[in-house]
C-alpha positions in Angstrom: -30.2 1.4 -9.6 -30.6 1.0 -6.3 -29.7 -3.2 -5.2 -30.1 -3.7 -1.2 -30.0 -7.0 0.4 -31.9 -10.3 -0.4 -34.9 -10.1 2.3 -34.9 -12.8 5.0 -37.3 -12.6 7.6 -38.9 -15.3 8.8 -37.6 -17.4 11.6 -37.3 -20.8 9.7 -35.9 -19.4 7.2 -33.0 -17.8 9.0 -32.2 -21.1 10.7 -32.0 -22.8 7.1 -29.7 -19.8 6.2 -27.7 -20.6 9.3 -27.7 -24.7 8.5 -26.6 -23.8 5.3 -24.0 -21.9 6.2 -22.9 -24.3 8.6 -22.4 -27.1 6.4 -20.7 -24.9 3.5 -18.2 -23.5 6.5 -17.7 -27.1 7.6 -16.8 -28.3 4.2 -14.4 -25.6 3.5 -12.5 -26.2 6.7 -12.4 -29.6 5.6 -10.7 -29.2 2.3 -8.1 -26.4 4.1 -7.3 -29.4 6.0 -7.0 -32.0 3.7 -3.5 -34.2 3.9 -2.2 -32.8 1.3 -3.4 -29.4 1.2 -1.8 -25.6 2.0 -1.6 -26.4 5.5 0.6 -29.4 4.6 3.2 -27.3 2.2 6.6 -27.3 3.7 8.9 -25.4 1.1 8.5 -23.3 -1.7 11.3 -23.9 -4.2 12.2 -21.9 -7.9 13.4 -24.2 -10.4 16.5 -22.4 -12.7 18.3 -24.0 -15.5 21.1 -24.3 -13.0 20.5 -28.1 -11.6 19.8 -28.1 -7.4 18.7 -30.0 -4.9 16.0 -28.7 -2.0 16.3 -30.3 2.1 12.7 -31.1 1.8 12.7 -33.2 -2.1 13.9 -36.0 -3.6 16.4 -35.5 -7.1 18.4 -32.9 -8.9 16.2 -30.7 -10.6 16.4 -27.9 -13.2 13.8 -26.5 -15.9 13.6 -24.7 -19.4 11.8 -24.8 -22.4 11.2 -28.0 -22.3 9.7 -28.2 -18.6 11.3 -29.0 -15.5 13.4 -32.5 -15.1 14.6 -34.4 -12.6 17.7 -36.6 -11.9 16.9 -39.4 -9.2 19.8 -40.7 -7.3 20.2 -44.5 -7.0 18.1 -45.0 -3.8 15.4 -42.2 -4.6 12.0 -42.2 -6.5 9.2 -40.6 -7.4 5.4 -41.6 -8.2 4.3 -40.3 -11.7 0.8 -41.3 -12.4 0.6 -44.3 -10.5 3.9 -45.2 -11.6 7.1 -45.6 -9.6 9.8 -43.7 -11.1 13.9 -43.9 -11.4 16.7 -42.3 -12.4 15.2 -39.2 -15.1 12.0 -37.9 -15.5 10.7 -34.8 -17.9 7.7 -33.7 -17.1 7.2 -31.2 -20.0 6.2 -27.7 -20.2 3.6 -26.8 -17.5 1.2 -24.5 -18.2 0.4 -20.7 -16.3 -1.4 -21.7 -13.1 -1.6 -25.6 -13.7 0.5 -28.3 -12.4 0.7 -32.1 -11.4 1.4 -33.8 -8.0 3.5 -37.1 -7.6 3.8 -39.0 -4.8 7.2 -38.6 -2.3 7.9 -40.4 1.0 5.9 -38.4 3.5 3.5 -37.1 1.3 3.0 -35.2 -2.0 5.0 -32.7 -4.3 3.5 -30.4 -6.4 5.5 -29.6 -9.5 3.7 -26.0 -10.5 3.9 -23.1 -12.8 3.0 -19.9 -11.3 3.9 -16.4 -13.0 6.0 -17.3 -15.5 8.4 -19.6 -12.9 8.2 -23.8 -12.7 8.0 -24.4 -8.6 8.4 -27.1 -6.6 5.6 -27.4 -3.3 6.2 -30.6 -1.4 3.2 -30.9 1.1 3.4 -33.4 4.1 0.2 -34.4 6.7 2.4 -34.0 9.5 3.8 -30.6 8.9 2.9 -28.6 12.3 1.3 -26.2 10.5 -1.4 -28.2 9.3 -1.2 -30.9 12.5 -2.3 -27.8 14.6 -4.8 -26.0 13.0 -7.0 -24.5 15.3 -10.1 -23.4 12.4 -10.1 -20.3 10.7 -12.4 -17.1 13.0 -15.7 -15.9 11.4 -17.8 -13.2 11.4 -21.2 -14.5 12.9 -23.5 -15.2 9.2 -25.8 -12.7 8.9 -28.4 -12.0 5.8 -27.8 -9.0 5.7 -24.5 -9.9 3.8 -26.2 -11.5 1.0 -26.3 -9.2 -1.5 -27.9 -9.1 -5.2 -25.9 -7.7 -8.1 -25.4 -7.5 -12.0 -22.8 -8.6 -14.2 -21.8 -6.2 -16.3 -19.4 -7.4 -19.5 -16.8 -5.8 -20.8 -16.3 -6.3 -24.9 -14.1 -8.6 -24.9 -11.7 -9.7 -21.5 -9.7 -7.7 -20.2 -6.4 -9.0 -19.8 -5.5 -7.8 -16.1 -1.9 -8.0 -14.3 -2.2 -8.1 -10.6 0.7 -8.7 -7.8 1.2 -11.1 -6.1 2.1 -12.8 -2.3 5.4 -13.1 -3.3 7.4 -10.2 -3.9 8.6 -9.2 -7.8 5.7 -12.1 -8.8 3.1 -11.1 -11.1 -0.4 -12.9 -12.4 -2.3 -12.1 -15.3 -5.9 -13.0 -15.4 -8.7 -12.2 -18.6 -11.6 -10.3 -16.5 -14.9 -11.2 -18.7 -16.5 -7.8 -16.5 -17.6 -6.3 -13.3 -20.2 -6.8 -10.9 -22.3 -3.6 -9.5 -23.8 -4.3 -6.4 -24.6 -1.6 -3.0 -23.8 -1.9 0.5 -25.9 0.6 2.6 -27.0 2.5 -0.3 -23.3 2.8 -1.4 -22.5 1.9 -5.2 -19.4 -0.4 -5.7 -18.3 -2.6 -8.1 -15.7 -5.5 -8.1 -13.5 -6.3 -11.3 -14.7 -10.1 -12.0 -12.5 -13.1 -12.8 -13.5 -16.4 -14.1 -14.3 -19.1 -11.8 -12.9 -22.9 -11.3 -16.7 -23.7 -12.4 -18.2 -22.7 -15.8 -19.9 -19.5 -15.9 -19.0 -18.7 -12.2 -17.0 -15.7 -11.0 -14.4 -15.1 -8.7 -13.8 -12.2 -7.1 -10.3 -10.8 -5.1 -10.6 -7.7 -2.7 -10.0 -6.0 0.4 -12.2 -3.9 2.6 -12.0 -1.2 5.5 -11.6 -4.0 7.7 -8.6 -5.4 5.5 -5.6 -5.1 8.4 -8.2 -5.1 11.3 -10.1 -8.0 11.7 -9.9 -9.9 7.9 -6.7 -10.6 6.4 -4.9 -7.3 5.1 -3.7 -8.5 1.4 -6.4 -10.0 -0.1 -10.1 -11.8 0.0 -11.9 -14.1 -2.3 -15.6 -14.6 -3.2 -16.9 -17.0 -5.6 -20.0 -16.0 -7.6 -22.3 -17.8 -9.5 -22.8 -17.8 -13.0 -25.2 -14.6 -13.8 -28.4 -15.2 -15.1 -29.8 -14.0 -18.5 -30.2 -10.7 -17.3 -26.8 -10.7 -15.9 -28.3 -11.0 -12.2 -25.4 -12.5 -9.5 -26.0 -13.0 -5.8 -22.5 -12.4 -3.8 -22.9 -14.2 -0.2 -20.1 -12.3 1.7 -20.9 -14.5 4.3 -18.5 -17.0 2.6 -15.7 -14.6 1.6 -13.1 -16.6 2.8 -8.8 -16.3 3.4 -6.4 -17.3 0.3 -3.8 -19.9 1.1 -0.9 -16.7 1.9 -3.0 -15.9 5.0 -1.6 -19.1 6.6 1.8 -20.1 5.0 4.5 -17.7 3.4 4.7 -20.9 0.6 2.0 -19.2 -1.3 2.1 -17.6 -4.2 -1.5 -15.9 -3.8 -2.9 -13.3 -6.7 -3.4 -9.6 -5.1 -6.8 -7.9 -5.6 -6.9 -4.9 -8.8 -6.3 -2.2 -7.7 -10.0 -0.8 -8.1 -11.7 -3.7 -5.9 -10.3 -2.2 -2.8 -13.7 -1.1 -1.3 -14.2 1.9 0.7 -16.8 0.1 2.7 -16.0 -2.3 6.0 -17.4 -5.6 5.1 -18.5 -7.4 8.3 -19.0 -11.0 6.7 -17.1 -13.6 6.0 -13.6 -15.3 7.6 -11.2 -13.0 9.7 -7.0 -13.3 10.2 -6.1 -16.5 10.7 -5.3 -17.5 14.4 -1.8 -17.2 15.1 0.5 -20.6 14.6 2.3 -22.5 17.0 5.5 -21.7 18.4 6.7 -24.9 16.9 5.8 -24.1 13.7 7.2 -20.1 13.6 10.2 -21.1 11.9 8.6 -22.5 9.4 7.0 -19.4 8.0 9.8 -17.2 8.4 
């Protein structure tokens, strides 16, 4: 089955494709950016049973079956919920990949599960990082990158264990199937994940320009739900960088091994520009 790329040919219609792109590019530097987002996280911290205490956050903290907890000294606090808290705090078992943020001075913590480990992330607006973001490079959009596919379900999910950013870390993910799709007459497929929208698809994967020009560990691509006859679209135009392409404080999922693609995919966001001196230290 031969899929090539959605036709767009006429001139108003590539400018709308352009606008469009424009404004889902914009939007997506945006939320990078946010206050409180990647850009903002200053630390990375594993919680043990053993109590400690981290530069960067307020309390004692330790974890275990019950979920992590925190001892506030007498002149510290946290915001729970909308609530100012003192002294002890349990938070309760967090579940894989979710997690809550309270309010700190500064900014934000995140208190996190993330392969198997509870993790502290506190995220400040004025970390350098974040204050000197210079935008993310692109590949110019082209239509050519907008490519039509099918969704082909496995049985049942697959349950699939990937690596991970961090080293000895591991995620597991349930793939629902693949997606077949061509570039240049080529036939590929991508193992599919489940998206943060119902019925979408998310895809992770690297390319022959992984290392070159795009960030060498990993991509992502969202993909919308398929239609009844399992039809997708994957825009690679907006295959964009996972948080680890900008701070080390990432614990970013690695592609399967069998969506490395053979093929140099010329769409999409490149390596990150490089950061400040100021702010080398804090990604070493």
């Amino acid at each position: 089955m031969s899929i090539d790329a959605v036709p767009s040919t006429a001139a108003d219609s590539r400018s709308e494709f352009h606008e469009e792109w424009q404004q889902w590019h914009r939007r997506h530097e945006e939320a990078r950016a946010d206050p409180h987002g990647f850009l903002a996280v200053t630390g990375l911290h594993w919680l043990t049973p053993a109590p400690q205490q981290f530069p960067d956050v307020p309390g004692e903290w330790h974890t275990g079956d019950d979920g992590p907890v925190v001892i506030l000294g007498e002149d510290e606090q946290l915001v729970v919920d909308g609530r100012q808290i003192w002294g002890r705090h349990e938070f309760g078992p967090i579940a894989e990949r979710a997690g809550l943020t309270v309010g700190i001075d500064g900014g934000v913590l995140e208190v996190a599960r993330r392969g198997g480990h509870d993790i502290l992330r506190p995220r400040r607006p004025d970390h350098p990082l974040r204050a000197d973001y210079r935008g993310t490079p692109t590949y110019p959009p082209h239509p050519r990158w907008v490519l039509s596919g099918r969704f082909v379900p496995f049985d049942s999910p697959r349950s699939t264990t990937v690596g991970a950013a961090v080293e000895g870390l591991t995620h597991v993910y349930d793939a629902p199937g693949q997606i077949e799709f061509a570039v240049d007459g080529v036939p590929l497929r991508l193992t599919a994940f489940n998206g943060g929208t119902p019925g979408s698809l998310s895809v992770l994967f690297t390319d022959a320009t992984s290392g070159v020009t795009t960030y060498p560990a990993n991509r992502a691509l969202t993909v919308g739900a398929p239609d009844e006859q399992g039809r997708v679209t994957l825009d690679f135009n907006r295959a964009t960088n996972l948080p680890c392409a900008y701070t080390d404080f990432a614990t970013c999922p690695l592609p399967p091994a069998e969506n490395r693609l053979p093929v140099a995919v010329e769409a999409g966001e490149k390596i990150p520009y490089e950061p400040l001196a100021d702010d080398a230290a804090g990604r070493s």
